[in-house]
C-alpha positions as CSV (number, residue, x, y, z in Angstrom):
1,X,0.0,0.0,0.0
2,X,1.3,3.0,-1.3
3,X,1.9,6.1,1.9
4,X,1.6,9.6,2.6
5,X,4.5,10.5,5.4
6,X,3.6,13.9,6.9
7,X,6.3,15.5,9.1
8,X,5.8,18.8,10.9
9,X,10.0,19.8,11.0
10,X,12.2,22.5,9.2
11,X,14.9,21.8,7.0
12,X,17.1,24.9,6.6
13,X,19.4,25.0,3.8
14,X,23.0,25.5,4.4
15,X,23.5,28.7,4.2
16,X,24.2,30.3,1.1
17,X,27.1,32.4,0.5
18,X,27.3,36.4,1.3
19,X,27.2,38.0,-2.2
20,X,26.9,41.3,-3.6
21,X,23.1,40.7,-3.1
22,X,23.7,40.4,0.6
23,X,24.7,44.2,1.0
24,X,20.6,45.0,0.3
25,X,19.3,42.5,3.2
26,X,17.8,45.0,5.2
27,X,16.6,44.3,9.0
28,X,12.8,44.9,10.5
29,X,12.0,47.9,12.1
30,X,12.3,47.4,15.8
31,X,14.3,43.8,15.1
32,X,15.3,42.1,18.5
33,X,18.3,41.2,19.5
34,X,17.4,38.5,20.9
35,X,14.7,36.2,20.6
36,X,13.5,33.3,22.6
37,X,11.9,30.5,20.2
38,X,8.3,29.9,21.9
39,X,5.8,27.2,21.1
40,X,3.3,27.7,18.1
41,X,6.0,30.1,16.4
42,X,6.8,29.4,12.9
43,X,10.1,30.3,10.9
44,X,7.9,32.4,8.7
45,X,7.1,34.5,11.7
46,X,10.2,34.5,13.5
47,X,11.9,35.7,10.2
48,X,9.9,38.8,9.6
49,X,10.4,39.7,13.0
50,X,13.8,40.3,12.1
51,X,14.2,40.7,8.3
52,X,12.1,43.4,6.4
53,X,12.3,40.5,3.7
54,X,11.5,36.9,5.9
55,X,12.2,34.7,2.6
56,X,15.9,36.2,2.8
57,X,16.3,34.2,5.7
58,X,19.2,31.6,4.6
59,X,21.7,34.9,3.4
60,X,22.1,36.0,7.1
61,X,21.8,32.4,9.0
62,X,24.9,31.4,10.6
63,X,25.2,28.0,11.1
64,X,27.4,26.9,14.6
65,X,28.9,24.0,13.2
66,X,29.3,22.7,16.9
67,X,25.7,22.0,17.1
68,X,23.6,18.8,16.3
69,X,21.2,19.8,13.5
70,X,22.0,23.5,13.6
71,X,19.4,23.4,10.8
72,X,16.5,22.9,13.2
73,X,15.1,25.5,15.3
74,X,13.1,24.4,18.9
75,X,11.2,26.1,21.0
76,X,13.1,27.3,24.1
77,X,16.2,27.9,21.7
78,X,17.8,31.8,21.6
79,X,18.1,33.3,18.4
80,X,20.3,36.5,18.2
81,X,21.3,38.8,15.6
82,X,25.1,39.9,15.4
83,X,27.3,41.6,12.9
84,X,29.9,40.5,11.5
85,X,32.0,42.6,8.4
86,X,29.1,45.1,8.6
87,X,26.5,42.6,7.5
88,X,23.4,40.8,10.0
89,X,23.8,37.7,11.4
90,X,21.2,35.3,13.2
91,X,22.7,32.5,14.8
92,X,21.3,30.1,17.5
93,X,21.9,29.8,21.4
94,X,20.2,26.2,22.0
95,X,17.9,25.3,24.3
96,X,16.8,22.2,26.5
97,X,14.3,21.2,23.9
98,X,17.0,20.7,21.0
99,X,19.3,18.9,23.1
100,X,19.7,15.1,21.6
101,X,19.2,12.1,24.1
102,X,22.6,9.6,23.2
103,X,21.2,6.2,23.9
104,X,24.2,4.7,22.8
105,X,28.0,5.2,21.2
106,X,26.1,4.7,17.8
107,X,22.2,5.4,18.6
108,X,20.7,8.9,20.0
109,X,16.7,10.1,19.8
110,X,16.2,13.9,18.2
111,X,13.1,15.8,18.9
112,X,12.4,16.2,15.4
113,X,8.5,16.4,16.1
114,X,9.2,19.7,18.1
115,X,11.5,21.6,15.3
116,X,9.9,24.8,14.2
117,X,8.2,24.4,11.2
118,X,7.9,27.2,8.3
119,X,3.7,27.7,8.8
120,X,1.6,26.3,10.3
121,X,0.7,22.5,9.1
122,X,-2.5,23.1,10.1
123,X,-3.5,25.9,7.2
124,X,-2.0,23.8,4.6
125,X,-2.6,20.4,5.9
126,X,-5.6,19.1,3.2
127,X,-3.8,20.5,0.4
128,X,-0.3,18.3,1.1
129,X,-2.3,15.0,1.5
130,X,-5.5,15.6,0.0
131,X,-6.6,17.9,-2.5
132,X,-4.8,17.7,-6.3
133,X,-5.0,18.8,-9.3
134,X,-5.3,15.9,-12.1
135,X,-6.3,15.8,-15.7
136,X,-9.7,15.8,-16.6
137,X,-10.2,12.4,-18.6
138,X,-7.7,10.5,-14.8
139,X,-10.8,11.3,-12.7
140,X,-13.7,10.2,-15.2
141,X,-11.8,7.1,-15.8
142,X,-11.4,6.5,-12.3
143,X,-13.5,3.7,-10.0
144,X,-16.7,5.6,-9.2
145,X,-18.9,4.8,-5.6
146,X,-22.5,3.3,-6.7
147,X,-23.0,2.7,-2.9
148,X,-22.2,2.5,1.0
149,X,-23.5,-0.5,3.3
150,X,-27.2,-1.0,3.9
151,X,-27.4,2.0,1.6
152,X,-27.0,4.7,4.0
153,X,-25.2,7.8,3.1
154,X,-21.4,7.1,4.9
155,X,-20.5,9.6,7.5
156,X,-17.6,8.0,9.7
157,X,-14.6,5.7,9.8
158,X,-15.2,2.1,9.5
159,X,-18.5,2.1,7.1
160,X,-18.1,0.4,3.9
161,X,-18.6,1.4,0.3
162,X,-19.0,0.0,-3.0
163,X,-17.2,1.5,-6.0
164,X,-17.2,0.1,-9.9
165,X,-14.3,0.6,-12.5
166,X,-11.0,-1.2,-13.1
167,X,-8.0,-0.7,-10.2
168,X,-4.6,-0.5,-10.6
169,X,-2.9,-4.1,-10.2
170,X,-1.6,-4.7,-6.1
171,X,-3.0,-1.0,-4.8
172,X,-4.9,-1.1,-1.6
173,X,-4.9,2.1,-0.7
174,X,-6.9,5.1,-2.2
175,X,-7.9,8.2,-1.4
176,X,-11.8,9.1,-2.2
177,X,-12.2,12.4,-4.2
178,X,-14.6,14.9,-5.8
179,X,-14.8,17.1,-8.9
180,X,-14.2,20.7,-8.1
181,X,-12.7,23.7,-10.5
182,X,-11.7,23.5,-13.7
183,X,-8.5,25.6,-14.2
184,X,-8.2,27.6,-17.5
185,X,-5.4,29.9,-18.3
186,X,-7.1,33.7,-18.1
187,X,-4.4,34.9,-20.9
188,X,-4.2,31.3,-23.1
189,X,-7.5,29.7,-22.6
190,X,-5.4,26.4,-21.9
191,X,-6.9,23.8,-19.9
192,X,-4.3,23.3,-16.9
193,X,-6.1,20.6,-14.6
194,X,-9.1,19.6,-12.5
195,X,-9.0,20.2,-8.6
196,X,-9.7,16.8,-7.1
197,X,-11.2,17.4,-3.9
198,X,-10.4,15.3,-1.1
199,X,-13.5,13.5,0.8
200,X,-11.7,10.8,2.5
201,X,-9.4,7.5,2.1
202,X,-10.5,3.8,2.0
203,X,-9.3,0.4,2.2
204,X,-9.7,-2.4,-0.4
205,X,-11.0,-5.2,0.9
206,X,-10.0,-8.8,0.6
207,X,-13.3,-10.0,-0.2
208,X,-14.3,-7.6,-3.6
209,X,-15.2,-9.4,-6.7
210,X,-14.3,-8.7,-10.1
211,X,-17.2,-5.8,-10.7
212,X,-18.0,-4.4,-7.7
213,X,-15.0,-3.1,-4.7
214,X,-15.5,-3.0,-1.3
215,X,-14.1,-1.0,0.3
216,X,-13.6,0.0,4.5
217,X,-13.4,4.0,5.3
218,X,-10.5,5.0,7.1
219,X,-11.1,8.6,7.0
220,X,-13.8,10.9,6.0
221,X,-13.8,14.8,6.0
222,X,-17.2,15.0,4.7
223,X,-20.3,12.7,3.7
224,X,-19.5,10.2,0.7
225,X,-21.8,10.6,-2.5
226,X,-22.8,8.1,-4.7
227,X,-20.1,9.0,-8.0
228,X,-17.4,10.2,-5.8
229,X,-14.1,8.8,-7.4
230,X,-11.7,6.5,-6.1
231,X,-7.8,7.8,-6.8
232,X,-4.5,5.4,-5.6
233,X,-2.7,7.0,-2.8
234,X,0.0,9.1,-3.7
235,X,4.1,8.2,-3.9
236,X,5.6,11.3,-2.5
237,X,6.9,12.1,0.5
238,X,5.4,14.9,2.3
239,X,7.5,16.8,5.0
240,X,7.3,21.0,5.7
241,X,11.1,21.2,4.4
242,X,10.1,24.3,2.6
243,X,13.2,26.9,2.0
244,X,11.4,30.1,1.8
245,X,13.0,31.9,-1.1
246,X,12.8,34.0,-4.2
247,X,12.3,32.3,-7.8
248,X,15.5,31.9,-9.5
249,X,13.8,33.1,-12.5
250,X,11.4,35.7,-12.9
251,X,8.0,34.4,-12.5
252,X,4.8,35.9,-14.0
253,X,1.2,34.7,-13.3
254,X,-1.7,35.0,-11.7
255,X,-4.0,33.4,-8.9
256,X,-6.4,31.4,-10.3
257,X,-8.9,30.7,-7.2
258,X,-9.4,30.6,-3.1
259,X,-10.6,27.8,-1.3
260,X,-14.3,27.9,-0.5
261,X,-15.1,29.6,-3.9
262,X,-15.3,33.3,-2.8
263,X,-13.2,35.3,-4.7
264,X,-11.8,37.7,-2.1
265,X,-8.5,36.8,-0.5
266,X,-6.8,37.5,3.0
267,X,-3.9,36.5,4.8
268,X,-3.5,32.2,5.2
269,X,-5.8,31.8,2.1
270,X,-4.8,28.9,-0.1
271,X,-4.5,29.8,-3.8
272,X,-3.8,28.2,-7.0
273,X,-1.9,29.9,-9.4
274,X,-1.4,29.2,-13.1
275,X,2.1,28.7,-13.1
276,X,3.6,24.9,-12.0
277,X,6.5,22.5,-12.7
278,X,6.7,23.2,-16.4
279,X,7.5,27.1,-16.0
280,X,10.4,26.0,-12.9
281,X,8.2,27.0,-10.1
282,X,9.4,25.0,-6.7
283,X,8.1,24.6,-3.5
284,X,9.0,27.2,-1.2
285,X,9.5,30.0,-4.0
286,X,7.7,33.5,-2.4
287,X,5.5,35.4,-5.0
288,X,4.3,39.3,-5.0
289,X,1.1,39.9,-4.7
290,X,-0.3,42.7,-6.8
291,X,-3.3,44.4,-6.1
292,X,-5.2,44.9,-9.9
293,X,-5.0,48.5,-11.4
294,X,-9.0,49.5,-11.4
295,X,-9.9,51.0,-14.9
296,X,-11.7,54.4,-14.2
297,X,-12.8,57.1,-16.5
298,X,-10.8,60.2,-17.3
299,X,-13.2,63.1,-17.5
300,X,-10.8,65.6,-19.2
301,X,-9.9,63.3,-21.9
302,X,-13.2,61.6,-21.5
303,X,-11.6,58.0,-22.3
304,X,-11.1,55.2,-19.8
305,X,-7.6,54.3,-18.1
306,X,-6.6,51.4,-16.0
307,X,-4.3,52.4,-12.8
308,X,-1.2,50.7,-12.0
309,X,-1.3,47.6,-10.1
310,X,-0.3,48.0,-6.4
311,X,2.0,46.0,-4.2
312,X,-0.6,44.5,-1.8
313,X,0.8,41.2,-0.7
314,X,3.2,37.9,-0.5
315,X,2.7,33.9,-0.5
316,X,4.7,30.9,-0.2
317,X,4.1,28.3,-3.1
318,X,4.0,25.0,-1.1
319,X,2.8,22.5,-3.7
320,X,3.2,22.0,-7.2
321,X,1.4,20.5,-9.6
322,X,2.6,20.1,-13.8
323,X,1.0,23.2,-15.2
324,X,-0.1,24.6,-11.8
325,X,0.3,25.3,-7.8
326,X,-1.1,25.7,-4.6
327,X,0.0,28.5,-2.2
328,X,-0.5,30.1,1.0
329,X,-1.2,34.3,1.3
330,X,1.4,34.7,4.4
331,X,0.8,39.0,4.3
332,X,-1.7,41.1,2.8
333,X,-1.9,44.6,3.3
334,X,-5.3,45.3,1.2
335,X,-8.3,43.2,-0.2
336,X,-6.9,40.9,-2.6
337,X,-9.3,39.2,-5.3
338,X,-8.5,36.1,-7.9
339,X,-6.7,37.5,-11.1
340,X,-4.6,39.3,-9.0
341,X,-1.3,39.1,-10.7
342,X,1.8,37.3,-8.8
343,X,5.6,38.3,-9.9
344,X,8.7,37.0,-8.0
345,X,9.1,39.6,-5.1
């Protein structure tokens, strides 16, 4: 049975090189010089309380060689800002909570379950495990529920269902889905994927024929519907190891859609965007926001005009899909609506 491995830890990269661009790394207003990691805090946040950029994070983290993992951050952990050769540097005074437990010469235990993670899991959680974005023609071909046990509607763990269609050889595993939005370029009219939406996961059981699968709930996040589609479980490992950095190439597009369908946006909305593998975009790339020039009417020249776009916002891409991605709206300074353009920051 194919897995999904979530882990709530941060991975720092090593720490990249001081270059020219390092010179323009500017600190927050009011920065601390010291900070004491607390529980619930995220890298995200801790950055920004220090950088007036937070995804510039890795150009001024000084890694203490001395240290187990001086990747990882833990709550109870001191992080304080120094100079060295005119430039910022954050470097790490750790705490009880980071300190390995040696078991043995070759064998010790690290908190790895307590490191500070980048965001919160929690706001991103169903799009890492659940939710994807699939081609059209993968989820009408899929295995489709006709019905659950005793014909009742399923609402918990542990009910059983019935699906139809043909399943991939020696998978046991799947993940229960429903059709949601159909993602067309604004600009090229192409067709870039179908949001699957993620109901719940099931078990195949031993005892299915040939035409009809039964199958035993293992999780449900809302009621099962007769023509809900049955998808394998996923290959990938899923861990919050996201770098937060800027594209290494300029990046151009524009947010497609927010979850629950509205089409204003705030500040830990999840996004798509219409921009994904194909055009480089990575996990943990940060995108401008900008706010959509309104087009109002000059009355001296009595034509309309469209005003420039405005600055409004960032987000972390965290997922990415072939031709498109999901992402999380980590500041917004205004209203933001889909269409809104993103650019690298």
């Amino acid at each position: 049975m194919k897995t999904i491995l979530i882990t709530g830890y941060l991975l720092l990269a090593t720490v990249l090189p001081m270059t020219a661009q390092a010179d323009t790394v500017r600190l927050a207003e009011n920065a601390p010089e010291v900070y004491l990691v607390q529980e619930g805090d995220t890298l995200w946040g801790i950055a920004s309380m220090f950088l007036e950029d937070p995804w510039r994070w890795t150009e001024v983290w000084d890694i203490n060689t001395q240290i187990d993992n001086p990747h990882l951050i833990f709550p109870g952990d001191e992080i304080y800002l120094v100079w060295v050769d005119g430039q910022p540097r954050l470097r790490v005074r750790r705490g009880m909570a980071s300190k390995t437990v040696k078991l043995t010469p070759q064998m010790r235990i690290e908190p790895l379950d307590r490191a500070i993670p980048v965001i919160s899991l929690e706001d991103i959680g169903p799009w890492l495990s659940g939710h994807r974005i699939v081609a059209p023609i993968d989820l009408e071909n899929a295995p489709y529920v006709v019905a659950g046990a005793n014909r009742h509607l399923l609402s918990s763990a542990g009910d059983r269902l019935y699906a139809r269609g043909d399943l991939p050889e020696n998978e046991t595993g799947f993940g229960i889905f429903r059709a949601g939005n159909l993602f067309i370029d604004p600009e090229t009219r192409e067709e870039l994927g179908l949001e699957a939406i993620d109901i719940g996961s099931a078990r195949l059981r031993e005892d299915h024929d040939e035409d009809i699968n039964q199958f035993e709930v293992t999780r449900i996040t809302e009621e099962v519907r007769n023509g809900d589609r049955m998808l394998p479980n996923e290959i990938r490992e899923i861990a919050a190891t996201f770098q937060p950095r800027a594209p290494a190439d300029q990046v151009e597009g524009v947010m497609l859609a927010v979850d629950s369908g509205v089409s204003q946006i705030g500040k830990l909305d999840v996004v798509a965007v219409n921009r994904g593998a194909r055009e480089g975009m990575e996990e943990g790339y940060v995108l401008a926001i900008y706010q959509r020039g309104e087009i109002v009417r000059d009355e001296i020249s009595n034509e309309n005009v469209q005003i420039p776009d405005v600055r409004a916002g960032l987000l972390m891409v965290f997922r990415v899909f072939e031709k498109m991605s999901y992402g999380i709206v980590l500041k917004s300074d205004r209203p933001l609506a889909v269409f809104d353009r993103v650019t690298s920051p």
